[in-house]
N, C-alpha and C positions, 0 to 999 in steps of 0.2 A: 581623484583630482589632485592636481601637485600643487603645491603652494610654500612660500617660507614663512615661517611663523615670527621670525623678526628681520622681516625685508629692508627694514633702514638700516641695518647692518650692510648691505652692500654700497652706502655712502662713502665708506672707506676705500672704494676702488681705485678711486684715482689719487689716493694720496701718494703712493710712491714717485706720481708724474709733478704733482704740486711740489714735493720733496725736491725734484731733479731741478724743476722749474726757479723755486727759492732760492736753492743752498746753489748755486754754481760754483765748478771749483775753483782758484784762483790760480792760472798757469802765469808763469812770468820765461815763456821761452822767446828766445832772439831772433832777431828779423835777416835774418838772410838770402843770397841769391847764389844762382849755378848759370854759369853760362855758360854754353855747346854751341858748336861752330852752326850746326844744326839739325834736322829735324830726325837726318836720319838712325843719329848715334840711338834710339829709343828704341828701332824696330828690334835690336838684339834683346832686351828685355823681357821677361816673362812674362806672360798675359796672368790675370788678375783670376782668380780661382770662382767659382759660381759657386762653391760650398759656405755656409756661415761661417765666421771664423769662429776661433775657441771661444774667446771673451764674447762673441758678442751668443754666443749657443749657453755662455754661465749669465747671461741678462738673461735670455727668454725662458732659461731655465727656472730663473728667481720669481719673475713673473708671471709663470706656471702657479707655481708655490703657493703666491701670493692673491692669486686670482680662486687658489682650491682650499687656500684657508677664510677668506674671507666670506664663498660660499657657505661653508661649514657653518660658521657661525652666525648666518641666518639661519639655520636652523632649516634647510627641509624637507621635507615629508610627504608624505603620500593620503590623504584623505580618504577611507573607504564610502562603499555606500550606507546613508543612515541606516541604524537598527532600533527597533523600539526594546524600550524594557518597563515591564509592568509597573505600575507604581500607583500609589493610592491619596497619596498627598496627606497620608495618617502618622501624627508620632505615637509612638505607644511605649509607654516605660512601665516596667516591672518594678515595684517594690518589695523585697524577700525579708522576712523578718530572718535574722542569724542570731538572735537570744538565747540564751541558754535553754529554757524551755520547749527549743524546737529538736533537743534531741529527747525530748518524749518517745518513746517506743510503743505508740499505739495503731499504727497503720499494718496493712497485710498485705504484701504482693509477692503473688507464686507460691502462695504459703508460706512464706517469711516475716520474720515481723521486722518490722523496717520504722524507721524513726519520721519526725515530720518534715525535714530537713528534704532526707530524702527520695519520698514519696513528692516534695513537690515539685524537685529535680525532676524526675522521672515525667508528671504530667506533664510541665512546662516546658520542654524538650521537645515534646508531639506539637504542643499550639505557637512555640516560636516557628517552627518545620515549616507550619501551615501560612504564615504571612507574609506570603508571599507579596511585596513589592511596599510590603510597610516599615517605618523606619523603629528601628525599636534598639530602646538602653533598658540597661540592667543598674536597680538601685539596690542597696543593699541597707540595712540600717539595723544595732542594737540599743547599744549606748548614744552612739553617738550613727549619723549617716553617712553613707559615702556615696559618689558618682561609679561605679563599680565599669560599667561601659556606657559610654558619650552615645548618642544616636545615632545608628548606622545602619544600613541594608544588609550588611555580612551576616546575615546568622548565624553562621558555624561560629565565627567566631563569638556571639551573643553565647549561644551554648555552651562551649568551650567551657568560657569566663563564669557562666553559672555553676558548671561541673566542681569548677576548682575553688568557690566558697566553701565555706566552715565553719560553724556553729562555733562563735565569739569573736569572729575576727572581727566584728566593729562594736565588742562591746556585751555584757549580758545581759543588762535592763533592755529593755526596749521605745525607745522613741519615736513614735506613732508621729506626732505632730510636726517632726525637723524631719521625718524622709518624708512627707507631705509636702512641708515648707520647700527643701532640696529640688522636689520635682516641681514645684511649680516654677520656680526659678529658673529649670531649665529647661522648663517646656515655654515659658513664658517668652522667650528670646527669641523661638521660632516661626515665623511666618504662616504658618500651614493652618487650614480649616479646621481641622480634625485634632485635638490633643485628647489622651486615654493614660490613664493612670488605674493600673490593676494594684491593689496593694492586698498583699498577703498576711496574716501572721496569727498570733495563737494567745495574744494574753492582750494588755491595757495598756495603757500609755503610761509606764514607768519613771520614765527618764526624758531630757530634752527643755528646750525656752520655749515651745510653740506648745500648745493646746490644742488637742487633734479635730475641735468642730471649727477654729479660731482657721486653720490652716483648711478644710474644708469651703471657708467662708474666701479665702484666698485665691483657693482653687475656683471657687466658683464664679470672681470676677476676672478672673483670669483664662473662661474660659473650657477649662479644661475638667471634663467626665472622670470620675472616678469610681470604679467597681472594688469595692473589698468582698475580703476571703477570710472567715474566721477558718482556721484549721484545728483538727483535732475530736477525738474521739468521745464522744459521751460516755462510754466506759470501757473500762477494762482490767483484768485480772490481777493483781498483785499478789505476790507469793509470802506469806510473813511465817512467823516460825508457826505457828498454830495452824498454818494452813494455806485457803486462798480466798481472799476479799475482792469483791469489786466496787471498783472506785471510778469515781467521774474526772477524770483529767483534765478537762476543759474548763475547770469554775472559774479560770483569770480570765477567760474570754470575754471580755466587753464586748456583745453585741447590742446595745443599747448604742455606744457611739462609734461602732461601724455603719450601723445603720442611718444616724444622723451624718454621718459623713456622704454615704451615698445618695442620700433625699437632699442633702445641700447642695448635690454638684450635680445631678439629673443620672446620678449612675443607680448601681443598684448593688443588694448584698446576700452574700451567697454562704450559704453554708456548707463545708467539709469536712464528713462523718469520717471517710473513708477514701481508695484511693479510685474506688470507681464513680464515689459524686463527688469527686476533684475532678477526673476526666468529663463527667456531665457538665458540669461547671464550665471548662475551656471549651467544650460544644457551644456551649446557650450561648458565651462570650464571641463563639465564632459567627453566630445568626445577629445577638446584637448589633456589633461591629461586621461586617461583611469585610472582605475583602474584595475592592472595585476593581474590574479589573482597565484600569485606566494604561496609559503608554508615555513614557517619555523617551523621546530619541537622540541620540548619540551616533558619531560617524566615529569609526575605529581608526587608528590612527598609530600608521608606520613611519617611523624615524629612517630619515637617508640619509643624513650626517655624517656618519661613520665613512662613508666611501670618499667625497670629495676630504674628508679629513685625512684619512690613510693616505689618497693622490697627493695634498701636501705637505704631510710625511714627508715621503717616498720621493718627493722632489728635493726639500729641505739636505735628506742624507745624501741623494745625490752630489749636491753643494758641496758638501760639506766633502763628501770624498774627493772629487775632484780637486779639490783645494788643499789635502791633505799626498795626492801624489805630486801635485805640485813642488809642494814643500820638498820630499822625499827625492 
C-alpha cells in the first residue's frame, strides 16, 4: 500500500503560485500607439510558433523541480503486507557477577579447566539462543553495577556484549544489593506482565548502599521474580609445595541470602557445582519461564523518496545549465 508518511508536507504546493500572486513585479513601461493605414500590412508577418517558448519551457521546468521536491519530502513509501514476529511480552535481565573471585579455576569443559567467569559465558549463550521473542539486558556488577546492555530483542548482540566482559571491569568486591537495586529500576520503567531477573554470582554481598534481602524486598513490590545462581565448586585440587590438597572454594558463597532473596520475590535458588548443572539449571529456567509463543505484527516498509528526489535533482541541474549557456 502507498501512502506519505508526512502528507502535510505537500501544503507547500502552492506556494510558488501564492509567491507570484504577492510579490508582483513592478513594470513602469510607456503607453504607446502604431498606426497602419490598414489591416493588411499584418498578413506579411510570421505566424506565431505552436512550440513553448524558451522562458516559458525554464517555468515548467522549475515547477517540475518543485512539485518532485516537495513530493520527496513527504516522505513516500510503500507499505508491505503485515508480518508477525514472536514475542512474549517477558523482560528478562541477566545479572553476571565480574568479581575477582570468578576467575576461580574450578569448572571442567572438554577437559579443560576453565574459570567461573567463563563457564558461565559458555551456558548463558545456549539459554539467551533459546528466547526467543523475549526482551532481555545484560547486567553486570562488582564493585560497583552497570547497565552493560538496555532491553532489546537482538541476541547476538546480547551475546556479543557478554563475550567481551572481564573479570574486574566493574570492580573486585562484589555488590549483590545495587545490581539488585539497578535492575529493578530498570525493569520497573517497563510496562510488561512478566519482569525476570536471573542473578548469578559466587561469593556475598561485599560491597554497595543496598542490602541484598532490602533490595529483594524492592524487587518484590516491584513486581519483579528473581532466580539466583550460587556458582562454583565444592571442591577442588590445589597444588602446594608438599603436594596436593583439596579445598572447598565456595565458603564465600552466601546461600542463606540467595535463598531469602528468591522466597522474597516468588523466584527460586539454584545451585552450580559444575558446568553440566549450570546447563541443568538454564533447562529447569526454560520450563519455569516458558517461552509463549505469542505474535506481534509489523508491515515492512520501503522508502520511494530517493526517485521523486533525484527527478528534482536532475530538473534543478537542468536550470541551472541552461542558465549557465545562457550566460556563455
Amino acid at each position: 500500500m502507498f501512502e506519505f508518511a508526512w502528507p502535510w508536507m505537500l501544503l507547500v504546493l502552492p506556494l510558488p503560485w501564492l509567491a507570484r500572486r504577492l510579490l508582483r513585479p513592478v513594470t513602469t513601461a510607456s503607453h504607446g500607439a502604431l498606426r497602419v493605414p490598414s489591416l493588411d500590412d499584418f498578413r506579411e508577418l510570421p505566424t506565431q510558433s505552436l512550440l513553448i517558448p524558451a522562458a516559458h519551457r525554464g517555468v515548467w521546468l522549475a515547477l517540475l523541480a518543485w512539485l518532485c521536491l516537495v513530493v520527496a519530502a513527504a516522505n513516500p513509501r510503500w507499505l508491505g503486507e503485515p508480518l508477525g514476529v514472536p514475542s512474549t511480552g517477558r523482560d528478562l535481565m541477566l545479572a553476571v557477577d565480574l568479581s575477582e573471585s570468578m576467575e576461580t579455576q574450578d569448572f571442567i569443559f572438554n577437559d579443560q579447566t576453565i574459570d567461573r567467569l567463563t563457564a558461565t559465558k559458555i551456558v548463558a549463550r545456549d539459554f539467551i539462543q533459546r528466547r526467543v521473542g523475549d526482551r532481555i539486558g545484560l547486567l553486570v556488577f562488582g564493585e560497583q553495577a552497570y547497565l552493560h546492555v538496555p532491553l532489546t530483542r537482538d541476541r547476538r548482540t546480547v551475546m556479543q556484549l557478554l563475550d567481551e566482559t572481564a573479570i574486574g571491569m566493574a570492580g573486585r568486591s562484589t555488590a549483590i544489593g545495587d545490581a539488585m537495586g539497578l535492575a529493578v529500576k530498570r525493569l520497573r520503567e517497563q510496562d510488561t506482565p512478566e519482569k525476570v531477573l536471573i542473578l548469578m554470582t559466587d561469593g556475598a554481598n561485599t560491597a554497595g548502599q543496598v542490602e541484598p534481602l532490602r533490595a529483594a524486598e524492592l524487587a518484590a513490590a516491584a513486581g519483579l521474580k528473581v532466580y539466583t545462581i550460587g556458582i562454583g565448586a565444592d571442591e577442588m585440587l590445589v597444588r602446594q609445595l608438599f603436594g596436593t590438597i583439596k579445598v572447598n572454594p565456595s565458603t564465600d558463597l552466601d546461600e542463606k541470602t540467595m535463598r531469602g532473596i528468591a522466597d522474597a520475590t516468588g523466584g527460586r535458588y539454584f545451585r552450580a557445582r559444575d558446568v553440566k548443572s549450570l546447563e541443568a539449571i538454564y533447562a529447569e529456567l526454560d520450563k519455569l519461564e516458558p517461552v509463549v509463543r505469542g505474535e506481534e505484527h509489523y508491515r515492512p516498509t520501503k522508502a520511494l523518496f530517493p526517485w521523486p528526489l533525484a527527478a528534482g535533482v536532475l530538473c534543478a541541474a537542468l536550470i541551472i545549465w541552461r542558465q549557465l549557456r545562457r550566460v556563455a
